[in-house]
Backbone as a chain_set.jsonl record, in Angstrom:
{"seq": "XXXXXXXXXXXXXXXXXXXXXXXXXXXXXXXXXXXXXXXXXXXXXXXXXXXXXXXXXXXXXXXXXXXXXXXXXXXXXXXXXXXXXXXXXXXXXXXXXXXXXXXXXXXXXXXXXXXXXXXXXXXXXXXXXXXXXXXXXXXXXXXXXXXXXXXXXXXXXXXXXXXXXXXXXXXXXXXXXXXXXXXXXXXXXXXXXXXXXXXXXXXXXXXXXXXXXXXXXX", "coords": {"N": [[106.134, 115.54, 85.864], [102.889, 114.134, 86.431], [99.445, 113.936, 86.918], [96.988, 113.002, 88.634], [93.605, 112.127, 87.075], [93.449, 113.799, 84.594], [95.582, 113.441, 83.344], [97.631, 115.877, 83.93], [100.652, 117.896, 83.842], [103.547, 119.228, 84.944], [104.441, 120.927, 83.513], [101.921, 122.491, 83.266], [101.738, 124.441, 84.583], [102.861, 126.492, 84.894], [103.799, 129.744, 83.912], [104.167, 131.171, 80.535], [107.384, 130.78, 78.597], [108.386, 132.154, 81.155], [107.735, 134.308, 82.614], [106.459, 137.422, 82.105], [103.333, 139.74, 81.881], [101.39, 141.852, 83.787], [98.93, 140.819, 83.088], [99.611, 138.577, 81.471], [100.347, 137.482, 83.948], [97.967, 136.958, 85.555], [96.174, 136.114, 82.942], [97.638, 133.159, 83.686], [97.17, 132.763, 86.654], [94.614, 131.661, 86.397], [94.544, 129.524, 84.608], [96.088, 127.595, 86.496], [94.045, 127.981, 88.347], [91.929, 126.299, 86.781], [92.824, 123.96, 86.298], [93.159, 123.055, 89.097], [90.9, 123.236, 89.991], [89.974, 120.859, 88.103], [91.226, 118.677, 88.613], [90.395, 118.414, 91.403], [87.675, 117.526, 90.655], [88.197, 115.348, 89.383], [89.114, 113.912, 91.123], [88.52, 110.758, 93.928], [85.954, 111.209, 95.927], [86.511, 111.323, 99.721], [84.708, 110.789, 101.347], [82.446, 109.833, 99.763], [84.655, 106.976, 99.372], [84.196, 105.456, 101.704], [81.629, 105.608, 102.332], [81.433, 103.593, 100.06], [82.878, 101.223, 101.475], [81.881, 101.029, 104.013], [79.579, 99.793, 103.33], [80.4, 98.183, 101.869], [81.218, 96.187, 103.763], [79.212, 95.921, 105.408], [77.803, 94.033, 103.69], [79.803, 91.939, 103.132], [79.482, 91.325, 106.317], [76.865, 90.278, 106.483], [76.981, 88.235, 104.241], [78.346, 86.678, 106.112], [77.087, 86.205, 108.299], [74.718, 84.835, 107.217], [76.046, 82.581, 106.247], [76.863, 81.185, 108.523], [74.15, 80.972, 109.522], [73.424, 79.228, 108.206], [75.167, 77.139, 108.487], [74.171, 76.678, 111.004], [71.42, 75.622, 110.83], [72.173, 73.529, 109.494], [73.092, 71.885, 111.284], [72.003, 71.831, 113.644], [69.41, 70.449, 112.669], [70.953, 67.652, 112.259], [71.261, 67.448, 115.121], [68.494, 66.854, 115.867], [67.872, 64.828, 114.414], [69.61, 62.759, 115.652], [68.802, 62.275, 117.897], [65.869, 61.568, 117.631], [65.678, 59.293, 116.66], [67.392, 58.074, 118.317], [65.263, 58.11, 120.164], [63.439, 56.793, 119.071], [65.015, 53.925, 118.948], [64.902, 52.822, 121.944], [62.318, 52.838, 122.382], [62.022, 50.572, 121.303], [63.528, 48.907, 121.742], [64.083, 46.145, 124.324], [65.839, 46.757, 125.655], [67.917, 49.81, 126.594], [70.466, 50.951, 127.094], [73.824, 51.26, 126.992], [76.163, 51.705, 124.001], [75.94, 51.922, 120.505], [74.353, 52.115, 117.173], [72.268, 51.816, 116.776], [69.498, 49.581, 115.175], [69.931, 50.867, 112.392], [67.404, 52.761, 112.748], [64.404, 54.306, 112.08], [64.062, 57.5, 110.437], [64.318, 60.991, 110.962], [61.668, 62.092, 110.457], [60.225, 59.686, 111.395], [59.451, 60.184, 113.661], [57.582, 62.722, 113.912], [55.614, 61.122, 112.124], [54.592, 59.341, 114.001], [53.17, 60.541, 115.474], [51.391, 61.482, 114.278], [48.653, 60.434, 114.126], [45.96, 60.971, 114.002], [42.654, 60.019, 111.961], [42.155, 61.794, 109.96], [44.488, 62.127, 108.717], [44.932, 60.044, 107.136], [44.839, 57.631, 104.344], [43.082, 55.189, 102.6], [42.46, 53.318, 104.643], [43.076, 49.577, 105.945], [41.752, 46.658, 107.467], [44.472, 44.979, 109.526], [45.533, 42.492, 108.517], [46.474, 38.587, 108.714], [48.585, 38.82, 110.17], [50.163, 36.925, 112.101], [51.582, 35.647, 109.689], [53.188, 37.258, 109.034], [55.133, 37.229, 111.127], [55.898, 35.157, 111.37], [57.149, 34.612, 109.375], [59.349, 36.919, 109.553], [62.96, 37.106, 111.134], [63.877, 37.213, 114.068], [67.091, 37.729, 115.397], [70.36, 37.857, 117.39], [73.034, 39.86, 117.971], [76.27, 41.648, 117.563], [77.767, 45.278, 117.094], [79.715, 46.254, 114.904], [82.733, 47.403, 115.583], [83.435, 49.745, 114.845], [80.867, 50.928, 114.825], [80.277, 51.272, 117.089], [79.589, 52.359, 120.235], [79.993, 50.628, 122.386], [80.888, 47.992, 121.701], [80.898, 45.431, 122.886], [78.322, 44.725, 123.849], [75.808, 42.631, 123.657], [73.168, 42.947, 121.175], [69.296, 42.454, 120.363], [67.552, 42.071, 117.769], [67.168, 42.757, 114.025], [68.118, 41.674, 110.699], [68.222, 43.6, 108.347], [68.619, 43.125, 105.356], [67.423, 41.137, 105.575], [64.943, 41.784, 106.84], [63.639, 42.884, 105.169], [62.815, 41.709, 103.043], [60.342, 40.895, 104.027], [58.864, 42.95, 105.314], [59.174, 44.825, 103.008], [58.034, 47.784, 102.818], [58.686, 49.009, 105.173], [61.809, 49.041, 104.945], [64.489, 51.084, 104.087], [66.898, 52.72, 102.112], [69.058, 54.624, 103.682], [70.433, 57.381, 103.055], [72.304, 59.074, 104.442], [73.87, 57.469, 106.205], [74.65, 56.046, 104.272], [73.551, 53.201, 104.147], [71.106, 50.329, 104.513], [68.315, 50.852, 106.448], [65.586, 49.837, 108.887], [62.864, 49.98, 109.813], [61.514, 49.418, 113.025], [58.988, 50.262, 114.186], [56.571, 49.324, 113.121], [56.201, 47.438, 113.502], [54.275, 47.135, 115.825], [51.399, 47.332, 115.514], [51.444, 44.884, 114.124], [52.554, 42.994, 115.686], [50.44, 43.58, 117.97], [48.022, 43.088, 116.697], [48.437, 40.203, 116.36], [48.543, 39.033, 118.602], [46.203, 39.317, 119.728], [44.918, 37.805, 117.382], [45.757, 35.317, 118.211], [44.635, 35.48, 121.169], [42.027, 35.332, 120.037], [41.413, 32.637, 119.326], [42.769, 30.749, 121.098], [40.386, 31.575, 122.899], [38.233, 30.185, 121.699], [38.919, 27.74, 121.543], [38.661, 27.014, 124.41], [36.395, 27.35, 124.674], [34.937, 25.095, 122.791], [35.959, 23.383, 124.305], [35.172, 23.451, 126.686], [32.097, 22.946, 125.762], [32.219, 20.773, 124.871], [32.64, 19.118, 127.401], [30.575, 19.5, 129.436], [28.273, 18.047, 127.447], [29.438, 15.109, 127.555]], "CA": [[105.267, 114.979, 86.911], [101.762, 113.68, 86.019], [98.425, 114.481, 87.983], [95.748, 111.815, 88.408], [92.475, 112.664, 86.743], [93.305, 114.531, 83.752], [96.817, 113.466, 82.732], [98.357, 117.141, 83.615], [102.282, 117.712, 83.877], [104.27, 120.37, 86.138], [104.288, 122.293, 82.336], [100.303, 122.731, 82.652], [101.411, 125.242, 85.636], [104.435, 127.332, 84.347], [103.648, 130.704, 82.387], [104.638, 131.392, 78.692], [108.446, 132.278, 78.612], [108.907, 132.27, 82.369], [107.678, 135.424, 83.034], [105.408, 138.156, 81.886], [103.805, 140.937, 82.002], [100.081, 141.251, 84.979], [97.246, 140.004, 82.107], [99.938, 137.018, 81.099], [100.053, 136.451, 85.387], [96.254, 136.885, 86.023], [95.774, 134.367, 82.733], [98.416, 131.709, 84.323], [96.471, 131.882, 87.809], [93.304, 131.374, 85.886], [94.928, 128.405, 84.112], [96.164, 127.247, 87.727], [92.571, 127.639, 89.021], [91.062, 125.364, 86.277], [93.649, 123.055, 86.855], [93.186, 122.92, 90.374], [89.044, 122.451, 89.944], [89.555, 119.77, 87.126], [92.021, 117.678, 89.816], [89.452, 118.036, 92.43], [86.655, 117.263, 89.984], [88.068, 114.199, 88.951], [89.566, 112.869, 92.279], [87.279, 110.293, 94.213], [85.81, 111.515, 97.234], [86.616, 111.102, 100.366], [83.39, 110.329, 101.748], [82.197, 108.746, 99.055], [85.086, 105.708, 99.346], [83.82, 105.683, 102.845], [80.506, 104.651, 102.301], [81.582, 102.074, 99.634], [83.83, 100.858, 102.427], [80.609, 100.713, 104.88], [78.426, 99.208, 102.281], [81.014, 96.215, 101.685], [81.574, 95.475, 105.233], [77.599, 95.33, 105.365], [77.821, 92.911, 102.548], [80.617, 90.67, 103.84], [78.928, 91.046, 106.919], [75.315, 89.797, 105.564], [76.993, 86.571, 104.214], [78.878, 85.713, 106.965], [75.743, 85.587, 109.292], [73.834, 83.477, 106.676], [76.892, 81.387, 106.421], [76.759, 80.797, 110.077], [72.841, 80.732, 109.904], [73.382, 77.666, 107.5], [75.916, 75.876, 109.461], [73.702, 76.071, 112.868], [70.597, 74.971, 110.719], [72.413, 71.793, 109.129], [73.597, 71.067, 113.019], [70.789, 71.291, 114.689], [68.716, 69.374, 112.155], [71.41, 66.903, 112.523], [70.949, 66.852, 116.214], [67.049, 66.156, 115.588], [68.018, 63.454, 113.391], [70.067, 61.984, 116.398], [67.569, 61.959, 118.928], [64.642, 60.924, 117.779], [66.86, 58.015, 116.012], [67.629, 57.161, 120.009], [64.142, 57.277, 120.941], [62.45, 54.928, 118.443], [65.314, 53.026, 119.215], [64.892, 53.301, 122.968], [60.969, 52.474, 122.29], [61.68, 49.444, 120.639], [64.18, 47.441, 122.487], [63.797, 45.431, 125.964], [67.573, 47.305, 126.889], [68.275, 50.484, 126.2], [71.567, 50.804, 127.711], [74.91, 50.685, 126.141], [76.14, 52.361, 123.164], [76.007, 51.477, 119.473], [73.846, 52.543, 116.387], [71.099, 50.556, 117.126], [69.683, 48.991, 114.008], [69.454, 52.573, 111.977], [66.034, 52.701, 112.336], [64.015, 55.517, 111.598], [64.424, 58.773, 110.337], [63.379, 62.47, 112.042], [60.214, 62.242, 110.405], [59.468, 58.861, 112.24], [58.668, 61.127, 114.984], [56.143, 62.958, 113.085], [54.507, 60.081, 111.533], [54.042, 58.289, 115.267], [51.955, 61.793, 115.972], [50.096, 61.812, 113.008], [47.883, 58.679, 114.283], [44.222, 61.18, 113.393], [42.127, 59.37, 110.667], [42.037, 62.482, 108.824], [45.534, 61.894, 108.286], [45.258, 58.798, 105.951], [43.502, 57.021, 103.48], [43.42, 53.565, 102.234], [42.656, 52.671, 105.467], [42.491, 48.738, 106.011], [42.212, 46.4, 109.256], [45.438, 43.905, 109.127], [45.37, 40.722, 108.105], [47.276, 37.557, 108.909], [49.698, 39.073, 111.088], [51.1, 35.558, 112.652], [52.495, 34.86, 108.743], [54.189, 38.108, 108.473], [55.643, 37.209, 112.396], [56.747, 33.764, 111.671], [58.585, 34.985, 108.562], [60.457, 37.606, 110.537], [64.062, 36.43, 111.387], [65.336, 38.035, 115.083], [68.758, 37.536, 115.459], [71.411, 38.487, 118.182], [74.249, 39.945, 117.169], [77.376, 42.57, 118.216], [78.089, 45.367, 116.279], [81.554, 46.238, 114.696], [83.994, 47.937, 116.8], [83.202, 51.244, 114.279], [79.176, 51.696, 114.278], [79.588, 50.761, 118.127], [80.674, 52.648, 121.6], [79.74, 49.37, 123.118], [80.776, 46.468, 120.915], [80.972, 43.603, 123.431], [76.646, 44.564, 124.261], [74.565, 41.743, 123.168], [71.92, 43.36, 120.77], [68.645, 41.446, 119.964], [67.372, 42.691, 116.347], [66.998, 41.812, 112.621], [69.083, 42.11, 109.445], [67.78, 44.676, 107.474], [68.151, 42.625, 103.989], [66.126, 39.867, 105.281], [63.794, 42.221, 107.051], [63.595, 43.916, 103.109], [61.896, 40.655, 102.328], [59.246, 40.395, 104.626], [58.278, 44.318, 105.127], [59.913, 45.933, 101.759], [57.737, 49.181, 102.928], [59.798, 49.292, 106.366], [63.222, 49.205, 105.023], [64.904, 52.112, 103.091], [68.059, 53.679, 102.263], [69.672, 55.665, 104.225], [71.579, 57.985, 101.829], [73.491, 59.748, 105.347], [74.914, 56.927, 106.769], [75.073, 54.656, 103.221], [73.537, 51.516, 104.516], [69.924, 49.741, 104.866], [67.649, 50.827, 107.863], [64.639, 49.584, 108.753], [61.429, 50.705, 110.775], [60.726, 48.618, 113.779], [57.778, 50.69, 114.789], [55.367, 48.799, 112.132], [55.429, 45.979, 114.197], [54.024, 47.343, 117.596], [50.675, 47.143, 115.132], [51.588, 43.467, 113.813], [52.194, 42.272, 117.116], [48.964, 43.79, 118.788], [46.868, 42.244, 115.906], [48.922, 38.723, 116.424], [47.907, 38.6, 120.221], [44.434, 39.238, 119.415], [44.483, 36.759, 116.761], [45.964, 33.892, 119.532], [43.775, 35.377, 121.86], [40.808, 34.36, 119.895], [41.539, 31.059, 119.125], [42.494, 30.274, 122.475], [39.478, 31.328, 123.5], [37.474, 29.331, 120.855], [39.45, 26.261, 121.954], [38.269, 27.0, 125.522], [34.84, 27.38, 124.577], [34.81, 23.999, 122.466], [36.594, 21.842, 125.046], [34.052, 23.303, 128.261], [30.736, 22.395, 125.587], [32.418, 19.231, 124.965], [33.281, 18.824, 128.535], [29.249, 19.821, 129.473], [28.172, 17.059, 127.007], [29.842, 14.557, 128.446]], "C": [[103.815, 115.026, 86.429], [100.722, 113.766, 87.245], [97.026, 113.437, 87.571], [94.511, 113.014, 87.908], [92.362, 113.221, 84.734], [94.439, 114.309, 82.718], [97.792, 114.837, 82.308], [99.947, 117.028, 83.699], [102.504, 118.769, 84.826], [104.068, 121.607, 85.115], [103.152, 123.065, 82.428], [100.607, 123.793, 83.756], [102.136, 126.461, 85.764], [103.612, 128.31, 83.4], [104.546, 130.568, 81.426], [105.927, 132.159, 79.427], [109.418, 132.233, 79.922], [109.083, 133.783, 83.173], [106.338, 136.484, 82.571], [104.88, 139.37, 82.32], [102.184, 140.493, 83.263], [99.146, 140.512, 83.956], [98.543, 138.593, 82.449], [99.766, 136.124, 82.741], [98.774, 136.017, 85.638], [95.947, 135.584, 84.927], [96.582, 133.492, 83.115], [97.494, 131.462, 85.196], [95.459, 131.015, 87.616], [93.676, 129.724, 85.834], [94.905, 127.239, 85.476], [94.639, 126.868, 87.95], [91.734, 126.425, 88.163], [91.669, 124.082, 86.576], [93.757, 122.246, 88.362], [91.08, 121.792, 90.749], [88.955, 121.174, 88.643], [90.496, 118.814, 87.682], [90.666, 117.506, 91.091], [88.28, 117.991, 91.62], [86.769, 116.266, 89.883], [88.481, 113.482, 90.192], [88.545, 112.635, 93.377], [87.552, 110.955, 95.808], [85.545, 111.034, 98.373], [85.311, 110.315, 101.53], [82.555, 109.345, 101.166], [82.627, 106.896, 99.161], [84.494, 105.507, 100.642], [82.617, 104.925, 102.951], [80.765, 103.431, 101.502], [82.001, 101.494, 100.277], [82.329, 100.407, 103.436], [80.063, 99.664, 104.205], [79.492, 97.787, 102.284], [81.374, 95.637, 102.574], [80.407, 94.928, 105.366], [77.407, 94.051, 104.54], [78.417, 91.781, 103.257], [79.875, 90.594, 105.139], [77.571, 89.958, 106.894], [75.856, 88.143, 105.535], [77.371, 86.129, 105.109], [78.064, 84.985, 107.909], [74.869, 84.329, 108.654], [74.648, 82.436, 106.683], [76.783, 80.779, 107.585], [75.262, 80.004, 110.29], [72.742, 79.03, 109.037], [73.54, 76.591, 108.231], [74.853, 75.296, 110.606], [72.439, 75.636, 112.283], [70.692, 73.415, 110.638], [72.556, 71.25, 110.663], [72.625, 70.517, 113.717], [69.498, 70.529, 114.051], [69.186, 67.906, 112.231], [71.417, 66.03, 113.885], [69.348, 66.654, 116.495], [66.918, 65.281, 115.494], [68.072, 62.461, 114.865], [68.952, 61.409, 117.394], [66.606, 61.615, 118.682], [64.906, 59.763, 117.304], [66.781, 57.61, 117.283], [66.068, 57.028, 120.44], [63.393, 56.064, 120.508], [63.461, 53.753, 118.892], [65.053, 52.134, 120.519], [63.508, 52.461, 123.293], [61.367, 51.133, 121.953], [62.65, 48.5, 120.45], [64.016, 47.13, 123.869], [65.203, 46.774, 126.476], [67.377, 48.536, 125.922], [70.085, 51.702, 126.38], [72.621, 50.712, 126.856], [75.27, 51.461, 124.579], [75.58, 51.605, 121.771], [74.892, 52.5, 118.733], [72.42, 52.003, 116.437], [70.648, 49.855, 115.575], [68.865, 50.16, 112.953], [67.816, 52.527, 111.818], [65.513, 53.823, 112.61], [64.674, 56.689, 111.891], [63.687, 59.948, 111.236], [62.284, 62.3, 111.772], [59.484, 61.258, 110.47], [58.215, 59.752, 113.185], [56.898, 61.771, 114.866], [54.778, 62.482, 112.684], [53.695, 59.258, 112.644], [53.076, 59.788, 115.52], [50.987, 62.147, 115.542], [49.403, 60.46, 112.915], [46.416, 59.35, 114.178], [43.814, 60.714, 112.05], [42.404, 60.197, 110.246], [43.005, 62.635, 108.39], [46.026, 61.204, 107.225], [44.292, 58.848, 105.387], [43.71, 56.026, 103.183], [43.225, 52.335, 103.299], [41.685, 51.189, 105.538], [42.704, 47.818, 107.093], [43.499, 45.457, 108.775], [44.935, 42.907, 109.715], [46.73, 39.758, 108.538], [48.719, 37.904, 109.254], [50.638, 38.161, 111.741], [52.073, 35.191, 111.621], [53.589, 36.013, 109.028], [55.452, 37.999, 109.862], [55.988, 36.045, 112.187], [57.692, 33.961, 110.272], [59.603, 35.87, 108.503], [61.555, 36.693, 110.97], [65.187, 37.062, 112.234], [66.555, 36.854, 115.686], [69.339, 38.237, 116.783], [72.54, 38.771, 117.842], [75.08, 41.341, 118.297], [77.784, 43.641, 116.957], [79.723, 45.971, 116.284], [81.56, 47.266, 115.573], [83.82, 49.761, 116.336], [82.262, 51.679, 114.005], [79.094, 51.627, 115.966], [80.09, 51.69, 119.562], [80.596, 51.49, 122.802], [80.195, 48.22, 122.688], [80.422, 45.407, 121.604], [79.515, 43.658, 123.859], [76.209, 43.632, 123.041], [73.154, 42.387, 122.612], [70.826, 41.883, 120.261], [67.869, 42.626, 118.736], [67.204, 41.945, 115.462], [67.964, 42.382, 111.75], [68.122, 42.85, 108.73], [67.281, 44.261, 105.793], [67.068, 41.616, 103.975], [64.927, 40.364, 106.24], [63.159, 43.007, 105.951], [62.423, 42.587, 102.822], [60.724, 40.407, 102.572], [58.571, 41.464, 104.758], [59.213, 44.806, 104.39], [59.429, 47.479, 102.458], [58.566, 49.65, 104.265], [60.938, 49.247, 106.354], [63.412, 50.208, 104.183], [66.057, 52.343, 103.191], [68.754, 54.443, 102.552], [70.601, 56.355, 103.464], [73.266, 58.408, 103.002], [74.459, 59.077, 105.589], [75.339, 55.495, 105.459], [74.489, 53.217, 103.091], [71.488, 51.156, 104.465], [69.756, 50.133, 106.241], [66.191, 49.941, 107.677], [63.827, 50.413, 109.925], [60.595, 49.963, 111.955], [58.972, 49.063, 114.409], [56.077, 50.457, 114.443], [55.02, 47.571, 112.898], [55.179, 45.723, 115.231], [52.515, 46.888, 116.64], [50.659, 45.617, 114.761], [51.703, 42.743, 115.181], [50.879, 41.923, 117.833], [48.015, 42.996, 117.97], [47.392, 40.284, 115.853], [48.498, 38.241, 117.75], [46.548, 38.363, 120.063], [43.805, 38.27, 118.637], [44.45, 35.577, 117.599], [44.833, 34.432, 120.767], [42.108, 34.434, 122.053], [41.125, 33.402, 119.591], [41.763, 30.537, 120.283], [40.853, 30.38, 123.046], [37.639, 30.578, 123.205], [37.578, 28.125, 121.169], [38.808, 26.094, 123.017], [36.965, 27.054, 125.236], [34.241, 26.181, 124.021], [34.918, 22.958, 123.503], [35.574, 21.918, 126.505], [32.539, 22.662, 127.525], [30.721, 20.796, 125.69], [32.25, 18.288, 126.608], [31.45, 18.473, 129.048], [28.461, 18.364, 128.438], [28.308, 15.826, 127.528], [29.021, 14.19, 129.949]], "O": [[103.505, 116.122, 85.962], [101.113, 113.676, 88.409], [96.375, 113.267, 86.54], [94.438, 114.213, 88.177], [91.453, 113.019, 83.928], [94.42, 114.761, 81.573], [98.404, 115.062, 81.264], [100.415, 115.894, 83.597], [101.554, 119.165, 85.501], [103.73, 122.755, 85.404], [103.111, 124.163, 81.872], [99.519, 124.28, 84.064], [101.987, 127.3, 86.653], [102.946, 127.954, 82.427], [105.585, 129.912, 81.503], [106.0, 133.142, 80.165], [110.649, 132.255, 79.94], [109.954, 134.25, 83.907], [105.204, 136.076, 82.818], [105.566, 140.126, 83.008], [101.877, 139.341, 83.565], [98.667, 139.445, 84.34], [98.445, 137.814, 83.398], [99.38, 134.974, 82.955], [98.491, 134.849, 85.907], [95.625, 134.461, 85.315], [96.042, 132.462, 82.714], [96.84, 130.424, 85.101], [95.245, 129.975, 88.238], [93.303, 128.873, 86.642], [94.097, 126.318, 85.589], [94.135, 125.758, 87.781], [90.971, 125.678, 88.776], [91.006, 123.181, 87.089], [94.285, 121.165, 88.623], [90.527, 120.792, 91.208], [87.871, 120.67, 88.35], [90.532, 117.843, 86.927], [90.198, 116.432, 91.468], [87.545, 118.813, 92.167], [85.756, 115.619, 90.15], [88.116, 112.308, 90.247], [87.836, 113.526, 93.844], [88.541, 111.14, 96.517], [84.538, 110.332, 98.472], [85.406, 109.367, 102.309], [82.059, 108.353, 101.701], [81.868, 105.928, 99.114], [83.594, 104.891, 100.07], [82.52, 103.835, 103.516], [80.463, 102.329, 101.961], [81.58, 100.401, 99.898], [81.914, 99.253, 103.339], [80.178, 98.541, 104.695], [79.234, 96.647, 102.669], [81.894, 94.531, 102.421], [80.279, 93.706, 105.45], [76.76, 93.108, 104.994], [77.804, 90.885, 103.839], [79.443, 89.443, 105.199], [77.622, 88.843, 107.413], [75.517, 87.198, 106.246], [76.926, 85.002, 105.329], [78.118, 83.812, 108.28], [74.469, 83.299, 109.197], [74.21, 81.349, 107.061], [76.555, 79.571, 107.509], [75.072, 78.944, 110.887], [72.097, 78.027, 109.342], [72.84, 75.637, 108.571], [74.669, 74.146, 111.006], [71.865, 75.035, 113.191], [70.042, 72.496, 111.136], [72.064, 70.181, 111.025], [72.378, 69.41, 114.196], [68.641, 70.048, 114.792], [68.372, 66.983, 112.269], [71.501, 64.812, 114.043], [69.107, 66.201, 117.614], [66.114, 64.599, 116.129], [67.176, 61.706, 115.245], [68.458, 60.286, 117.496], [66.066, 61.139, 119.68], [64.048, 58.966, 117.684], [66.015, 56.663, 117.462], [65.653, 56.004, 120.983], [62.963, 55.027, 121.014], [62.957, 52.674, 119.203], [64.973, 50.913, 120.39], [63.455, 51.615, 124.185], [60.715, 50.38, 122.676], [62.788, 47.64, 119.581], [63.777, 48.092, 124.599], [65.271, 47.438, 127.51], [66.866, 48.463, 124.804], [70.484, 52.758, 125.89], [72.41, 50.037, 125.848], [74.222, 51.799, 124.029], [74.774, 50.69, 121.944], [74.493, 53.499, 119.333], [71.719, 52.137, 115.434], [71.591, 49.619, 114.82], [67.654, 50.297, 112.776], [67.21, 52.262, 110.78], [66.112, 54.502, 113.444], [65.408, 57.026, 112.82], [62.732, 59.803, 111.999], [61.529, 62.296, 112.745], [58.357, 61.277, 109.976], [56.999, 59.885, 113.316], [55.784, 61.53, 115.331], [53.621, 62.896, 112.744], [52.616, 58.689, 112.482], [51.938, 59.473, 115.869], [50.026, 62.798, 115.951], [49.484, 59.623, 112.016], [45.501, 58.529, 114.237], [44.515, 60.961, 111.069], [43.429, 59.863, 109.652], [42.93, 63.38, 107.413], [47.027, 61.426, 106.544], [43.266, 59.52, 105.496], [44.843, 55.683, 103.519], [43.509, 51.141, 103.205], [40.466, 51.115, 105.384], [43.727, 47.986, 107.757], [43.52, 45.19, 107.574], [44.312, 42.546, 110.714], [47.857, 40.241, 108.653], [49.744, 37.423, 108.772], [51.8, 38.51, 111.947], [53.128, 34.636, 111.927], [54.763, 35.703, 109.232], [56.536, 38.565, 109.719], [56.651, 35.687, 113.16], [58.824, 33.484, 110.184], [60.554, 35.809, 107.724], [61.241, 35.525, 111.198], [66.355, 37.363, 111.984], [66.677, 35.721, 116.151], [68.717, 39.212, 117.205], [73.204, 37.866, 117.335], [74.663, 41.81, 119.355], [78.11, 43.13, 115.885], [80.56, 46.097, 117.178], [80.642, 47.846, 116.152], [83.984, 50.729, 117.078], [82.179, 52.607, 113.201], [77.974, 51.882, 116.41], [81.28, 51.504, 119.816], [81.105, 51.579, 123.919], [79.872, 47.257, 123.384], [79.736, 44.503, 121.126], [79.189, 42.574, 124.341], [76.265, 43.863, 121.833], [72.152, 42.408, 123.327], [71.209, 40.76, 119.932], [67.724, 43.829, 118.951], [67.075, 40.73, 115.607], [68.564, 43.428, 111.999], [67.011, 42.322, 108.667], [66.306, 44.649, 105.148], [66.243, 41.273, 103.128], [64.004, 39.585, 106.479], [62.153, 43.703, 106.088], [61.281, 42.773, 102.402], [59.964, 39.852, 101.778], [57.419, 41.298, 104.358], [60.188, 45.277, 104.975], [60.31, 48.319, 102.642], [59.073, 50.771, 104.241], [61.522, 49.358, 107.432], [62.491, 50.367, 103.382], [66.538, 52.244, 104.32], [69.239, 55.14, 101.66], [71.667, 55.782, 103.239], [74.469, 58.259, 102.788], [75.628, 59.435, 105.439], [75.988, 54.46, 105.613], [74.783, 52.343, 102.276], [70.763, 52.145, 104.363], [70.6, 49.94, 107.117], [65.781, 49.485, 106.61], [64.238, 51.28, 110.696], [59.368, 49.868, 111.955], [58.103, 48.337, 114.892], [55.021, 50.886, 114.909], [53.981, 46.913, 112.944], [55.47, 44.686, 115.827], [52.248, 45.754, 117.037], [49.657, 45.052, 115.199], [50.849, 41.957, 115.591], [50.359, 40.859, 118.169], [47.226, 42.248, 118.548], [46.718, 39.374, 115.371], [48.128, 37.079, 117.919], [45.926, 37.32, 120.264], [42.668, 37.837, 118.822], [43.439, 34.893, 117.76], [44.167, 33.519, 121.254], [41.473, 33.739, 122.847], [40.111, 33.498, 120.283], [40.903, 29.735, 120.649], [40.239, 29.426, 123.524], [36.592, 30.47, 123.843], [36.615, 27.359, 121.153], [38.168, 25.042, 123.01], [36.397, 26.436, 126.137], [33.126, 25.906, 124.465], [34.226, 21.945, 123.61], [35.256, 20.965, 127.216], [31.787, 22.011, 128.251], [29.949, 19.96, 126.162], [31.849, 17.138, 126.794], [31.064, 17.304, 129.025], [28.044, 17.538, 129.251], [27.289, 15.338, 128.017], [29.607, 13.57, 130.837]]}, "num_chains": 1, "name": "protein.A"}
């Protein structure tokens, strides 16, 4: 029989002979006794596995929370995404009613960018120009979408195509890596609009000012 620690036997415990005289007993016990303290020398302690045991629960513990802490970050960045996705959309159709994807237009950090309207924000800043061309080469469309981007399909959306809004504002369309496809950014053309009214404004009211001198003349 073999004894963890030391590789002893049952022999390492047996006197010389099988007998003896008191010295040969007194050195056996001895023997015994070292035997006994070089088994409990080498065998791990009880307390010891104990804490390693603590310590790796702490551990597995540890990741599991960050694992968790991951998951509920990706989520709830995801549900960021969603919602502010519904409001620009929300902003920037007549209906807002009805399901579907709307036409993926902006990302979370739309949101951001509509908040960050202080000069000291930009640079490059210049007034826009000829806003009527970039509005008569726009191309809205009505359309339905498929049965699998839609919880609405049979709603009548009014919108643009994305490739042929690529052509006319390149800087307002991008790639959506999440959902794979072309979005665009309707929110560039609350500014193109406002500067297209203002342009027809004045001219109307140039026309009106020609046709009353004329009129006065007369």
């Amino acid at each position: 029989m073999r004894y963890a620690g030391k590789g002893l036997s049952l022999s390492d415990f047996s006197t010389p002979g099988g007998g003896g005289t008191a010295g040969q007993a007194a050195g056996s016990g001895k023997k015994v006794a070292d035997i006994y303290s070089s088994i409990a020398a080498n065998a791990p302690r009880a307390d010891e596995q104990a804490m390693v045991a603590i310590e790796q629960r702490a551990l597995n513990r540890a990741g599991a929370m960050k694992a968790d802490e991951s998951v509920y970050s990706a989520k709830k960045l995801a549900a960021a995404r969603l919602e502010s996705d519904k409001l620009i959309a929300d902003a920037s159709k007549p209906e807002s009613s009805g399901g579907g994807i709307g036409d993926f237009i902006g990302p979370a950090v739309q949101i951001g960018a509509a908040l960050l309207s202080d000069a000291t924000t930009k640079h490059n800043i210049e007034p826009l120009e000829d806003a009527l061309t970039t509005l008569r080469n726009l191309k809205p469309v009505t359309f339905y979408y498929n049965e699998e981007y839609s919880t609405s399909p049979e709603r009548l959306h009014h919108g643009f195509i994305a490739q042929e809004y690529k052509e006319v504002m390149p800087d307002a369309t991008y790639y959506d890596d999440s959902i794979g496809k072309l979005a665009i950014d309707t929110g560039d053309l609350i500014a193109i609009l406002v500067s297209a009214v203002q342009t027809l404004e004045s001219r109307v009211t140039h026309m009106e000012a020609k046709n009353a001198l004329a009129g006065a003349v007369r």
